[in-house]
N, C-alpha and C positions, 0 to 999 in steps of 0.2 A: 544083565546090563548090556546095552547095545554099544557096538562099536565105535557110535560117535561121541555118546557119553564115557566111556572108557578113556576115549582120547581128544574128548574134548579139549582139556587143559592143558596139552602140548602142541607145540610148533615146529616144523622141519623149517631149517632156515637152509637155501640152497647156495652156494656161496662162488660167486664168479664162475657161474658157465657160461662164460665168453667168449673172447678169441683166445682167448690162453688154453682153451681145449680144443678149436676148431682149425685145422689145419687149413682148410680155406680161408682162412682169412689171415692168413700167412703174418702174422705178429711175430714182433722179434721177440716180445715175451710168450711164446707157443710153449706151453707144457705136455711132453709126449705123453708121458702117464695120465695126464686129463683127458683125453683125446679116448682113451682104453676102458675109461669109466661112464664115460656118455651112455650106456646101455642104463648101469645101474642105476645112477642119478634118476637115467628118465622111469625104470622102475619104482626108484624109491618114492618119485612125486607120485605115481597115479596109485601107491599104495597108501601114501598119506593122505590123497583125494576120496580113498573108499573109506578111507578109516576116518574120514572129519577133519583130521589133521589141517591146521592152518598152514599154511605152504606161504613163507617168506621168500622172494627170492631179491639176494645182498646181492646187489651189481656196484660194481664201479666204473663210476661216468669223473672225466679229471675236462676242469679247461684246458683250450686248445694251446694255452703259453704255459700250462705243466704250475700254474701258482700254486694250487691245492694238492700238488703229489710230494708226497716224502721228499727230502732236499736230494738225499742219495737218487734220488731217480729222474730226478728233473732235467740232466742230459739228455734225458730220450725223448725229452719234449720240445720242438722245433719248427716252426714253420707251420706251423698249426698242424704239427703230426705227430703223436705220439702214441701209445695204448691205453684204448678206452677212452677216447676223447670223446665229449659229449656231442649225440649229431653222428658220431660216426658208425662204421658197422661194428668194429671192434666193442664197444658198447652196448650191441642187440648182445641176445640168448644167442647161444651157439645152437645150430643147427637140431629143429627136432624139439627142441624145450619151448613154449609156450605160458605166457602169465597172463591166467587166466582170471577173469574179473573179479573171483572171489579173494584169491589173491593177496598178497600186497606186494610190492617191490620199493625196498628199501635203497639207497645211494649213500655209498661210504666213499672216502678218498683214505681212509688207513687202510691197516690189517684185521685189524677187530672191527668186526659189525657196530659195537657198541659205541666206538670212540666217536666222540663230536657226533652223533645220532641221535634221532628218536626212539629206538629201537626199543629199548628198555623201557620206557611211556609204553609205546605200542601193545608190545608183549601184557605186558602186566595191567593195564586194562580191558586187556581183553579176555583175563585170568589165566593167562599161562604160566605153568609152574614146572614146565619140562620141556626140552631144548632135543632136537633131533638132525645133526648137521651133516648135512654131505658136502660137496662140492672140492674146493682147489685155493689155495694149494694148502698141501697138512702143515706145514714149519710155519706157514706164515698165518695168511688169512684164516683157515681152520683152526689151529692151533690157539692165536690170542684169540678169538670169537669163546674158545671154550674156557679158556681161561678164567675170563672176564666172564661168563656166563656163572660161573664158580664162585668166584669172587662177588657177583651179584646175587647169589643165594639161591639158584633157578635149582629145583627140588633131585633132578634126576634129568642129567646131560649126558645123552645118547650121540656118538659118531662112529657111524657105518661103512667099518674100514676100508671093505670094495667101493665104495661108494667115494671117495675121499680119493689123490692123490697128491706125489712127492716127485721131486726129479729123480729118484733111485727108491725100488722097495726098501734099502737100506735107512733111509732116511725116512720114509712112510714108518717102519715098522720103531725105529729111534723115538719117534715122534709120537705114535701110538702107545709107548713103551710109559713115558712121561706123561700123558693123558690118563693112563688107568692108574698109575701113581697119584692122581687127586680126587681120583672118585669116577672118573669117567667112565662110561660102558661102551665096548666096544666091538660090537659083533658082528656077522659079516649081513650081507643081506637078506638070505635064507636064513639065516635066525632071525633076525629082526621081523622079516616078516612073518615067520612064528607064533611068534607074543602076540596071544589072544589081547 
């Protein structure tokens, strides 16, 4: 069986590599541990690219008066400034990540990919039954995306610890902890790239 049949039926969804991991773009939501994964993330995509893997990548784009962002967070929305405002740079890939035309790029304004999305449409006619997640942040956006991945019955939901960041390995590893408590697999990226 060749590699793209093997992994035809899964998707790596990449999740908020933004300004939240790019220090040049100096966001006051900048996540230092995002910033330290930018290696592997961009590993993990060109390994999902040889393997066939459908490569989502979940950006968040918010209007510029913050109507669509969580209420907790809508202070940081002002003057047509805030993170991830649609139109801004905050909003590109962070430095080095490209999406690519085969591609999809998804647009959330929660934590889970899923919520208020097509995603799950998306996924599941395109016969995907297994979920391969990297990106930022674990507690939040990672974390409900697997949840909810779980809860929607996706067969075998993969998150790629080095790949994945938290504002403290503490809370990365808390976080991970609770993940393989529902079924989640979670290995690092030398394993993952392993699995024929």
């Amino acid at each position: 069986m060749g590699a793209a049949n093997k992994w035809s039926d899964t998707a790596m969804l990449v999740i908020d590599m933004q300004e939240f991991v790019d220090p040049a773009m100096s966001s006051l939501a900048f996540l230092a541990g995002g910033e330290a994964i930018l290696p592997a993330v961009t590993q993990a995509v060109e390994l999902a690219r040889e393997r066939g893997i459908f490569v989502v990548w979940v950006v968040r784009e918010h209007d510029p008066d913050g109507r669509d962002v969580e209420l907790f967070r809508r202070r940081f929305y002002s003057g047509g400034k805030g993170p991830a405002m649609k139109g801004s740079q905050g909003a590109e890939m962070a430095d080095g990540l490209v999406i690519k035309e085969e591609d999809y790029k998804l647009v959330k304004t929660r934590f889970s990919s899923f919520f208020a999305t097509n995603l799950d449409s998306v996924l599941k006619t395109s016969g995907i039954k297994n979920l391969v997640v990297v990106g930022v942040q674990t507690p939040n956006c990672v974390r409900q995306t697997v949840f909810d991945a779980v809860a929607l019955d996706y067969e075998k939901v993969t998150v790629i610890v080095d790949a994945t960041a938290a504002a403290s390995p503490e809370i990365q590893m808390a976080n991970v902890r609770d993940m393989k408590n529902i079924g989640v697999e979670t290995p690092t990226l030398e394993d993952w790239s392993r699995q024929a």
